[in-house]
GUDREN-282599 format. One record per residue (C-alpha): residue number from 1; z, y, x. Coordinates in pm, 1 decimal. Example, Ala and Ser with C-alpha at 12.3 -4.5 7.8 and 13.67 -1.06 7.14 Angstrom:
BEGIN
   resi         c3         c2         c1
      1      780.0     -450.0     1230.0
      2      714.0     -106.0     1367.0
This chain:
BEGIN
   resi         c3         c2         c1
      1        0.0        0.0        0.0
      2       91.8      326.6      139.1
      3      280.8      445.8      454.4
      4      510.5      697.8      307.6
      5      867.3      703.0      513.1
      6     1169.1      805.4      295.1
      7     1093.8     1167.3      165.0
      8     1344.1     1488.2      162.6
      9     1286.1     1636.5     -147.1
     10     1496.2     1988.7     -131.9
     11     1659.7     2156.0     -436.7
     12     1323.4     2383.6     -575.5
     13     1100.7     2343.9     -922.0
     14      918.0     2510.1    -1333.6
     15      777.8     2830.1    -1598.9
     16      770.3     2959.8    -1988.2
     17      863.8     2796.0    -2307.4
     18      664.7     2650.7    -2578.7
     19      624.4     2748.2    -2948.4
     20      651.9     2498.0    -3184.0
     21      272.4     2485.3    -3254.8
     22      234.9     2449.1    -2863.5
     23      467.7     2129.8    -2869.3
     24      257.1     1946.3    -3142.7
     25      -53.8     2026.1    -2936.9
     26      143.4     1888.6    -2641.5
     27      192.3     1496.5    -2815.8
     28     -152.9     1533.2    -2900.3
     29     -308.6     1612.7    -2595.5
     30     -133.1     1248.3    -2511.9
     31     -272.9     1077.4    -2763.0
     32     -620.0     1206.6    -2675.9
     33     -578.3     1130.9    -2296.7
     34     -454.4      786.6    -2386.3
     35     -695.6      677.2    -2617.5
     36    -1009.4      817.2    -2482.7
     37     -894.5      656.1    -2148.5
     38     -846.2      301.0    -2311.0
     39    -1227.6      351.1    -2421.7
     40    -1369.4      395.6    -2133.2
     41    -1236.6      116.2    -1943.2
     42    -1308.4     -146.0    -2183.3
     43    -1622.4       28.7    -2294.5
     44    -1852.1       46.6    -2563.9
     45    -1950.0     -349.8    -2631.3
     46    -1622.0     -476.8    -2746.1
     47    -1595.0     -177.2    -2978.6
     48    -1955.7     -232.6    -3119.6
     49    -1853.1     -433.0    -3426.1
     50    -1499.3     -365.3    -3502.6
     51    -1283.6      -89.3    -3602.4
     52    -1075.2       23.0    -3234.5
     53     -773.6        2.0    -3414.3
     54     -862.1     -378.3    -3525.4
     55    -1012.4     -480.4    -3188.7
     56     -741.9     -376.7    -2965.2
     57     -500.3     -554.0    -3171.4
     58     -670.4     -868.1    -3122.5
     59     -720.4     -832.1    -2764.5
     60     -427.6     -671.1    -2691.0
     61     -248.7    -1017.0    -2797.1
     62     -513.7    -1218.2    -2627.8
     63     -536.1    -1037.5    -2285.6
     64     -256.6     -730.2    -2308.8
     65      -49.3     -700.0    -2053.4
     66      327.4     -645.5    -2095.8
     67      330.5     -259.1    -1913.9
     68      597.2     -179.8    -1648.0
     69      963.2      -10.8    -1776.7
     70     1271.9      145.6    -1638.1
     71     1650.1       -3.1    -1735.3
     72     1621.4      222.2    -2074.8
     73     1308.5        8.5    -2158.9
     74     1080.0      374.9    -2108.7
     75      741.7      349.6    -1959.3
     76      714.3      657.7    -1772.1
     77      317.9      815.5    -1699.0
     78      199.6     1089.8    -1509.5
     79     -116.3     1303.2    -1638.5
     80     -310.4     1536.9    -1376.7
     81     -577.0     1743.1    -1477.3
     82     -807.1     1854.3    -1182.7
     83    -1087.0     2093.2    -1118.1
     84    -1325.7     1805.7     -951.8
     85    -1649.7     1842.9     -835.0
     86    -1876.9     2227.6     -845.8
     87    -1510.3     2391.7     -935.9
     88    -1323.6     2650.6     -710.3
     89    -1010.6     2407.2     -590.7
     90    -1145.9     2101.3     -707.5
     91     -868.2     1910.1     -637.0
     92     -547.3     2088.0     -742.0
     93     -349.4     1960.1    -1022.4
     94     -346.9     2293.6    -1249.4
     95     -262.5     2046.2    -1550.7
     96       70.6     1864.9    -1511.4
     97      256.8     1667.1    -1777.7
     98      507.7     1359.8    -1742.7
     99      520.4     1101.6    -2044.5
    100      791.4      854.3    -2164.7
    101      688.6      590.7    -2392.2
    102     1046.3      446.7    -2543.2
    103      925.5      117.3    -2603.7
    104     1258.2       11.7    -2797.5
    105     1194.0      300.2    -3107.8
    106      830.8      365.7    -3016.6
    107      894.1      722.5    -2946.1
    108      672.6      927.4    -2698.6
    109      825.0     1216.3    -2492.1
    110      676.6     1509.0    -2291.0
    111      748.8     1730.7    -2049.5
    112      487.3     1970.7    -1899.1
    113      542.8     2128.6    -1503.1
    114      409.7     2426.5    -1384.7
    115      161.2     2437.2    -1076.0
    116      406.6     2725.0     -913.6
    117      701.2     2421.6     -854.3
    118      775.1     2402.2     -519.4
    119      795.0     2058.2     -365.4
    120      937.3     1910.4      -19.2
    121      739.8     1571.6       13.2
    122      657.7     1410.0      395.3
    123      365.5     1675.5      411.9
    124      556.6     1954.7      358.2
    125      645.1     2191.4      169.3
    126      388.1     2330.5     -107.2
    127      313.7     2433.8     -461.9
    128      310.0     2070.8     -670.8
    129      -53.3     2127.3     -778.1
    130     -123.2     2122.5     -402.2
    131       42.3     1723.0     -382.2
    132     -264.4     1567.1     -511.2
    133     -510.0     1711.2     -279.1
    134     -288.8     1722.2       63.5
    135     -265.9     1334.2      -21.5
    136     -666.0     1308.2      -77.1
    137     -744.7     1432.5      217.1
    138     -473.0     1217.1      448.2
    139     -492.1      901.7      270.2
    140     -761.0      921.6      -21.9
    141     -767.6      973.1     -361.6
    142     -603.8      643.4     -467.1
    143     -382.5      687.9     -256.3
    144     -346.1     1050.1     -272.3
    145     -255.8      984.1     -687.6
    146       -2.5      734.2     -555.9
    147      146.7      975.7     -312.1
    148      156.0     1245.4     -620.8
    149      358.2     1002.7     -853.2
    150      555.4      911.2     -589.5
    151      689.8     1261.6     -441.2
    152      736.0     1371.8     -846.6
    153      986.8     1058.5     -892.1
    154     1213.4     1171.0     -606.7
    155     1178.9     1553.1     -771.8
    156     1272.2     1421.1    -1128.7
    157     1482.5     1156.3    -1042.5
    158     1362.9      924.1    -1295.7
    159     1054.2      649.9    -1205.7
    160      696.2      680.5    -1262.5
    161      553.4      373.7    -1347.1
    162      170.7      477.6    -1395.0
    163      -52.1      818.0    -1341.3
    164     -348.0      915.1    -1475.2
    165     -617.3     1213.8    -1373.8
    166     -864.7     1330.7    -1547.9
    167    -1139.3     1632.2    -1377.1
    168    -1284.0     1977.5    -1593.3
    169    -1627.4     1798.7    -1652.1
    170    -1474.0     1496.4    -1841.8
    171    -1298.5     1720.2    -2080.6
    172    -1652.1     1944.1    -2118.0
    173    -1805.4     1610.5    -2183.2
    174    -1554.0     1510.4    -2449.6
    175    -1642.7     1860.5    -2645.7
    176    -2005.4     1824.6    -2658.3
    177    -1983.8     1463.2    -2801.1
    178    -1766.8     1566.6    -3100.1
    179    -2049.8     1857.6    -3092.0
    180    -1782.6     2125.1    -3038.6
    181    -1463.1     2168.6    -3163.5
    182    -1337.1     2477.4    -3397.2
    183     -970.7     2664.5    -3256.0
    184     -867.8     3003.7    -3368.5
    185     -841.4     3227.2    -3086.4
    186     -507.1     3435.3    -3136.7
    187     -642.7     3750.6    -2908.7
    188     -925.2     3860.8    -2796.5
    189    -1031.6     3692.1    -2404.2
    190    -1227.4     3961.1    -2178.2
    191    -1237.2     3789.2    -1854.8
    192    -1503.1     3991.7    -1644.0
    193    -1359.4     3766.4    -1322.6
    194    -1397.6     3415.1    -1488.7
    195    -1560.0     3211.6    -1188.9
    196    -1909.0     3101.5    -1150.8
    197    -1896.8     2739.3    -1045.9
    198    -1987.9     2612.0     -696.6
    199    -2020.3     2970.8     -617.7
    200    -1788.5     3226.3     -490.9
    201    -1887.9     3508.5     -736.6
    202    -1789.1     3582.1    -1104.2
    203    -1950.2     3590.7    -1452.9
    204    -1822.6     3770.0    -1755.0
    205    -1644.3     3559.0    -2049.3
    206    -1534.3     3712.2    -2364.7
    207    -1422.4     3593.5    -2703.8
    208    -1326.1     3761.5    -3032.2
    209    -1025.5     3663.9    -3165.2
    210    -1031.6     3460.5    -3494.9
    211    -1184.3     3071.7    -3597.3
    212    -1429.7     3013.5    -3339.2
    213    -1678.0     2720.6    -3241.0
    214    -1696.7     2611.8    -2896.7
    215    -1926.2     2392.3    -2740.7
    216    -1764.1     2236.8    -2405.8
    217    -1871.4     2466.0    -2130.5
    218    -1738.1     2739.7    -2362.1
    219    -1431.8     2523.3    -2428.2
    220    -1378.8     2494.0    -2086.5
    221    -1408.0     2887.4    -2056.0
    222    -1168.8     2915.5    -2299.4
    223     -899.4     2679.3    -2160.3
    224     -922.9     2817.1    -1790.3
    225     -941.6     3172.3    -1832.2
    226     -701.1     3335.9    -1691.2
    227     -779.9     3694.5    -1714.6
    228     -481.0     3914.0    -1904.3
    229     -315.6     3580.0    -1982.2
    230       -3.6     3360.7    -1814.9
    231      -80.4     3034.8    -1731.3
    232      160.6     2962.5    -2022.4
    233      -92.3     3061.9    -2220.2
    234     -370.5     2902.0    -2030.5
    235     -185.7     2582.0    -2089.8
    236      -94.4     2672.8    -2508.3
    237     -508.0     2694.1    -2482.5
    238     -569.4     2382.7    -2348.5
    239     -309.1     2186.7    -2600.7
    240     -490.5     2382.6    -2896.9
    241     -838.7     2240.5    -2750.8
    242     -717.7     1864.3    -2752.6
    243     -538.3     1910.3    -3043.7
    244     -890.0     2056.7    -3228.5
    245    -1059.7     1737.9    -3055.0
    246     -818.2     1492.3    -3201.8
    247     -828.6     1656.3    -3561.0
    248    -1224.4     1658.0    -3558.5
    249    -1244.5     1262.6    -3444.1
    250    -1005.4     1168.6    -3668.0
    251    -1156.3     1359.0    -3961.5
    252    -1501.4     1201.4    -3924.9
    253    -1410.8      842.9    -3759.6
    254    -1572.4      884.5    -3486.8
    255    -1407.2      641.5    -3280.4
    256    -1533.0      389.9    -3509.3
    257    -1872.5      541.0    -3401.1
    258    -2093.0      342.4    -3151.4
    259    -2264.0      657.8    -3009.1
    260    -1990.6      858.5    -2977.7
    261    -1819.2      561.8    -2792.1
    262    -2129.7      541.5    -2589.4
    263    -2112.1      901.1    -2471.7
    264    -1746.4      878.8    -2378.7
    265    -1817.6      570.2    -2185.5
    266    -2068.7      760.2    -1972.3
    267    -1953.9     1072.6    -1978.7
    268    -1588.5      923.5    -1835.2
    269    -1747.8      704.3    -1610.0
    270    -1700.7      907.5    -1264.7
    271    -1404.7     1181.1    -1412.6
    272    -1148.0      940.9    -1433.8
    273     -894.3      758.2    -1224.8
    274     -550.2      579.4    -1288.2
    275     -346.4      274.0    -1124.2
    276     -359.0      119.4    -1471.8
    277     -482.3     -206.8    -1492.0
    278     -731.3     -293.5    -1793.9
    279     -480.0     -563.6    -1892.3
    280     -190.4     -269.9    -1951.5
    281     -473.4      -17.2    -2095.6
    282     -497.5     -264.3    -2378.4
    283     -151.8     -285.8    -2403.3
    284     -147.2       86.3    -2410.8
    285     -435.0      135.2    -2679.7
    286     -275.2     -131.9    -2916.6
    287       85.3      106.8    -2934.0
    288     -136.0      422.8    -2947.7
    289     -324.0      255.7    -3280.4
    290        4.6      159.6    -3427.5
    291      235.5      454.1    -3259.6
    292      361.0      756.4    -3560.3
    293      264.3     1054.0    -3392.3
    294      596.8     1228.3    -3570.2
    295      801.1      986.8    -3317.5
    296      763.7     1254.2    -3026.6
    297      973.4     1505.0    -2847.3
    298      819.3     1770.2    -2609.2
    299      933.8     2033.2    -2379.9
    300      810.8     2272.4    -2056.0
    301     1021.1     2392.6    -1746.1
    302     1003.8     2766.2    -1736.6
    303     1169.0     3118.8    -1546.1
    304     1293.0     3225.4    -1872.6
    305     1671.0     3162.5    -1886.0
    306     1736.3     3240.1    -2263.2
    307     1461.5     2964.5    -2384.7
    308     1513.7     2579.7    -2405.5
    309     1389.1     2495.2    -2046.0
    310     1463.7     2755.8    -1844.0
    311     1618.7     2655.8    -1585.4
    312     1370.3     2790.5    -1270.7
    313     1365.5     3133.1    -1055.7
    314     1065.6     3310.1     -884.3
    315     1256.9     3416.0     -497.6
    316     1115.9     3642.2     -348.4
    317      721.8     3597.3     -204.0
    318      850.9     3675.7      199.5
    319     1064.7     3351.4      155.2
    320      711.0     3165.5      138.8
    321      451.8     3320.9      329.2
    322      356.2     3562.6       22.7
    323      290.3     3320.7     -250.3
    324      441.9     3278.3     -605.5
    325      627.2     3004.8     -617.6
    326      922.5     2862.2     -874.5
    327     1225.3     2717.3     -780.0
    328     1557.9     2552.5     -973.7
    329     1799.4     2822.4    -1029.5
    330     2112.6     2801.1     -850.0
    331     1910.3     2597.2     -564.9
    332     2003.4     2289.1     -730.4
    333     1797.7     1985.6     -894.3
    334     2119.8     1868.4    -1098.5
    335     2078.5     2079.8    -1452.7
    336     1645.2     1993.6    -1400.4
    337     1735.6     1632.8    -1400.1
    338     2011.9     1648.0    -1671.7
    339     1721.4     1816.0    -1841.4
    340     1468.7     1590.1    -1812.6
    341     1712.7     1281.2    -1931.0
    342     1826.7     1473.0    -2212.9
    343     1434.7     1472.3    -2328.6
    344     1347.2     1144.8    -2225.2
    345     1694.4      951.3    -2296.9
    346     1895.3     1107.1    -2487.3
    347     1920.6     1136.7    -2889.0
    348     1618.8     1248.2    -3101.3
    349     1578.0     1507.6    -3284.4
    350     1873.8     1736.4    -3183.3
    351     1834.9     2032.7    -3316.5
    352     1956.1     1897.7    -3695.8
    353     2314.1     1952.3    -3514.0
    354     2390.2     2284.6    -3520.2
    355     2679.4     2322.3    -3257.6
    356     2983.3     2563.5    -3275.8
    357     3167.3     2676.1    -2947.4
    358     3487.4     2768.4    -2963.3
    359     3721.1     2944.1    -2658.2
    360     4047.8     2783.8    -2627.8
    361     4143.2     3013.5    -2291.4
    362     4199.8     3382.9    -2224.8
    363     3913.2     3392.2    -1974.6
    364     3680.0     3639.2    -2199.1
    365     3334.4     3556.3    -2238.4
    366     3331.0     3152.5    -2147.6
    367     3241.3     3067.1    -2544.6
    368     2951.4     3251.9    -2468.2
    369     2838.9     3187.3    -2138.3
    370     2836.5     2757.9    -2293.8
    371     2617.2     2895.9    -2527.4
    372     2381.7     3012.8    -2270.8
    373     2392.3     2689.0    -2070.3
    374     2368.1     2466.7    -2356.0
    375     2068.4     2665.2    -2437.1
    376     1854.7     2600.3    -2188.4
    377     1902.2     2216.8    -2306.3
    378     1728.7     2257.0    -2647.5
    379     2050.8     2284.1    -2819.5
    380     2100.5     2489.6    -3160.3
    381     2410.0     2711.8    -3253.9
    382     2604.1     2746.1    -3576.8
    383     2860.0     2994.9    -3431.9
    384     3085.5     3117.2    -3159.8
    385     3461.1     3232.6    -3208.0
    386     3776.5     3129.8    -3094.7
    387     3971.4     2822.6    -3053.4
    388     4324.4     2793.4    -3259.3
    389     4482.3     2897.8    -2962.6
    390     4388.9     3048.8    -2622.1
    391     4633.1     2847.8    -2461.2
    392     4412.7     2513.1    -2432.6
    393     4420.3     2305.4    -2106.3
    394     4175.9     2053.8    -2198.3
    395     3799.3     2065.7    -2380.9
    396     3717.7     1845.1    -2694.4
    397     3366.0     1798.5    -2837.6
    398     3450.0     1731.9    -3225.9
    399     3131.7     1569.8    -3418.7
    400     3176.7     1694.1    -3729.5
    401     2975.1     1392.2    -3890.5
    402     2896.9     1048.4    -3734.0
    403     2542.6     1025.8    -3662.6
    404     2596.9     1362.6    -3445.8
    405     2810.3     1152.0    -3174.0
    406     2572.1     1073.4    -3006.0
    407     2443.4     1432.2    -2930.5
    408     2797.4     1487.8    -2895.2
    409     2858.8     1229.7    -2616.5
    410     2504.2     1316.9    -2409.2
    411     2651.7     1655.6    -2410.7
    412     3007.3     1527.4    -2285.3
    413     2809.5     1463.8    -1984.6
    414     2738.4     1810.5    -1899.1
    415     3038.1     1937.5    -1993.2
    416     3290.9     1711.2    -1944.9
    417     3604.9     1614.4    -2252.9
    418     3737.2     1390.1    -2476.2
    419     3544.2     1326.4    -2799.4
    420     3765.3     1327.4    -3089.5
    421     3640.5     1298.5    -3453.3
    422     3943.8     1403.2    -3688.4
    423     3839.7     1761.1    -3664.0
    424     4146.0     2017.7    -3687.5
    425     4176.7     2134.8    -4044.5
    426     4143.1     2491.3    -3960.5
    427     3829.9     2459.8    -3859.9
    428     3701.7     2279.4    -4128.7
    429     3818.9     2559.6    -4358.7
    430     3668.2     2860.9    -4160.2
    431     3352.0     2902.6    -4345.3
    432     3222.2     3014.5    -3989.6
    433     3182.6     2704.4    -3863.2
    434     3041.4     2554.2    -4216.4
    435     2685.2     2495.4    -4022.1
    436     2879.9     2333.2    -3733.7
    437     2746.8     1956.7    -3675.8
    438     2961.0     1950.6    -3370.3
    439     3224.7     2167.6    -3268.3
    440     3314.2     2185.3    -2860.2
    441     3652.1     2326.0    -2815.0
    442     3666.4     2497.7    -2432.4
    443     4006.5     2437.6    -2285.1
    444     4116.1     2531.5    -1931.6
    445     3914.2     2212.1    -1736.2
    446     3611.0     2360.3    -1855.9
    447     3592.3     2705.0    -1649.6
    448     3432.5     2564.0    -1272.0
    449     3252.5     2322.0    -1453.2
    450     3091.9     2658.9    -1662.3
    451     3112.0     2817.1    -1341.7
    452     2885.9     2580.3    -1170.0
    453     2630.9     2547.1    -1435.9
    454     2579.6     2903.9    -1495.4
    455     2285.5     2877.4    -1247.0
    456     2159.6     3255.4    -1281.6
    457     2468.7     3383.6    -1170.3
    458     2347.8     3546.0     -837.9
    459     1946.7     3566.6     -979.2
    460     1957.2     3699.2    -1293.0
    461     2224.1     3875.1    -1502.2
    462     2213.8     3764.1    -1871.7
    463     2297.0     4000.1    -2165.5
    464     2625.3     4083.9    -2183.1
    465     2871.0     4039.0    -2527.4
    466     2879.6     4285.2    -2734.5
    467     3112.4     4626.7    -2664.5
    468     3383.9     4639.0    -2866.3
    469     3390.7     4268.5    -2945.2
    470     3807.3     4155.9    -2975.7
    471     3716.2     3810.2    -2934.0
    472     3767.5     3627.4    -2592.0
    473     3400.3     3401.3    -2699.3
């Protein structure tokens, strides 16, 4: 296989959060990727006759092939998206997203990374959308994917089990055999810079805001263009794109189609790679036919410390030569990877349990500095106040109602007490905390552990309570 000694992966990562529109075009940018894939390898014969759903679940239990898992039963894929051939930077990974397929409750999670993390690996240091091509050109590109996969597991702590990369011309391809796709453009796009391929000069690009058609090279425009635009909303374009894809093959079966199957085959042919073996691609097509694309949870690493995800810093450009770069905030990878198993591992659908927070000490502010932490983590709020007594020396996480202990005991992890579920009385009768699925009470243990986890201490100073509150929240 490879040669890769042990690898040093220092504390630095992610960017910008995600609407809720952006996270449903996030699950079905995987179900695109994973389906179309699945088609091209086994190609267009075996699909001829039958329906796809029909004929992979035949030959997924004739041939399938039981796919690799972690201890938590997840199978864990990485998705690249490159430039490839004719494109300025052909091989950097501007398209980034880890999936976990829990194979127990058929649920698929997501979690997109932003091309500005910063990355130790045996090569150095560099921008992650720099991995895949500083591998390529020492190893090759099978290798180079493996290398990719492999530096990301050390950075996210969790394992990788397969990747996947896809190039710019396969997704132009997949547009023009639906024969465009429709998206409604929220803002006008006046890119006079938009780059001419396999040239170094430019060519203007503009579209009016509104329902649009696009055929692919003007899908591609669309989903590149960076002109007066983040690359949080290059990457919102690009999950609207897929998402338009999936709607339009769905709405006029045209996987069940033997010429559109025969233009994907082709089209794919050369603008795909993975480490999946045909055997587990069936495997993988037979839970896409059958998998509920409700059963999903999605999320992005961002800068923006107020938003679910926000848990990275921009230092400052001298530090690295000049470039933009993101790293985790308080030079730590510990409240990334809690992240990142809170998304993948932990309980679904958390935000049904509102949480109230509740200062039991006379340190002012700690109520509301939890709140800011637990924030970052996806979790919702009910209410802040404080405990029955300021005098607490231990915290308590109180679920309110049964099926919000587990929440309740994923969250013990981060912040650390016992878990007690005859909630006190008086909190049960303040119609403040009515909303409350789980109450934490803060006692005195919990101050350094707050301490440590408020990250943005020393980068970024957060909005301060209220004047004149009389609360110690």
């Amino acid at each position: 296989m490879n040669n890769f000694s042990s690898r040093k992966i220092r504390s630095r990562p992610p960017r910008k959060p995600l609407s809720e529109k952006a996270k449903h075009n996030i699950a079905a940018a995987i179900i695109l990727i994973l389906v179309v894939l699945v088609l091209y390898i086994m190609g267009v014969r075996l699909l001829s006759k039958l329906s796809s759903s029909r004929i992979l679940g035949w030959f997924s239990g004739m041939v399938g092939k039981n796919l690799l898992v972690d201890e938590q039963n997840h199978t864990n894929i990485l998705l690249l998206g490159v430039g490839g051939e004719g494109h300025e930077g052909k091989d950097l990974t501007d398209t980034i997203i880890v999936a976990s397929i829990d194979q127990t409750n058929s649920w698929v999670s997501m979690l997109s990374i932003p091309r500005d993390l910063y990355v130790e690996s045996t090569l150095g240091g560099s921008r992650v959308n720099r991995l895949y091509e500083k591998g390529k050109d020492k190893w090759g590109s099978e290798q180079g994917l493996d290398f990719t996969r492999a530096t990301l597991e050390e950075v996210l702590d969790i394992p990788i089990h397969y990747s996947i990369k896809v190039d710019f011309e396969a997704f132009e391809e997949i547009i023009d055999a639906v024969d465009g796709i429709d998206v409604y453009v929220e803002q006008n796009i006046n890119d006079p810079e938009y780059p001419r391929d396999g040239t170094y000069e430019f060519e203007p690009f503009y579209l009016s805001k509104g329902l649009q058609h696009l055929d692919g090279k003007t899908a591609l425009k669309y989903v590149r263009s960076r002109h007066s635009s983040s690359d949080f909303d290059r990457s919102r374009r690009q999950h609207e794109a897929l998402l338009a894809f999936k709607k339009k093959a769905k709405e006029e079966n045209l996987l069940g189609k033997k010429s559109f199957l025969k233009e994907l085959y082709y089209s794919l042919n050369d603008h795909v790679e993975t480490n999946f073996s045909l055997r587990e691609l069936v495997t993988l097509a037979d839970f896409a036919a059958r998998w509920n694309s409700d059963q999903f949870t999605s999320a992005t690493l961002s800068d923006e410390p107020i938003f679910r995800g926000g848990l990275l810093y921009p230092p400052l450009r001298e530090r690295f030569g000049g470039a933009y770069v993101l790293l985790p905030a308080g030079d730590s990878y510990d409240a990334l990877r809690y992240f990142i198993q809170l998304i993948f591992y932990g309980p679904r659908n958390i935000e049904r349990f509102p949480l109230a927070v509740l200062n039991g000490t006379e340190t002012s502010g700690l109520a509301a500095k939890a709140r800011n932490i637990l924030n970052r983590f996806g979790i919702k709020f009910a209410a802040l106040g404080n405990a029955r007594t300021q005098t607490l020396a231990t915290t308590t996480w109180y679920p309110v109602s049964p099926d919000a202990g587990p929440l309740a005991e994923f969250l013990q992890k981060l912040i650390p007490g016992s878990i007690q579920t005859a909630v006190p009385e008086e909190y049960r009768q303040n119609p403040k905390f009515a909303d409350a699925k789980i109450i934490l009470e803060l006692g005195a243990d919990a101050m350094p552990v707050i301490e440590k986890l408020d990250i943005f201490k020393n980068v970024v100073e957060l909005k301060a309570p209220a004047a004149g509150t009389t609360t110690n929240e």
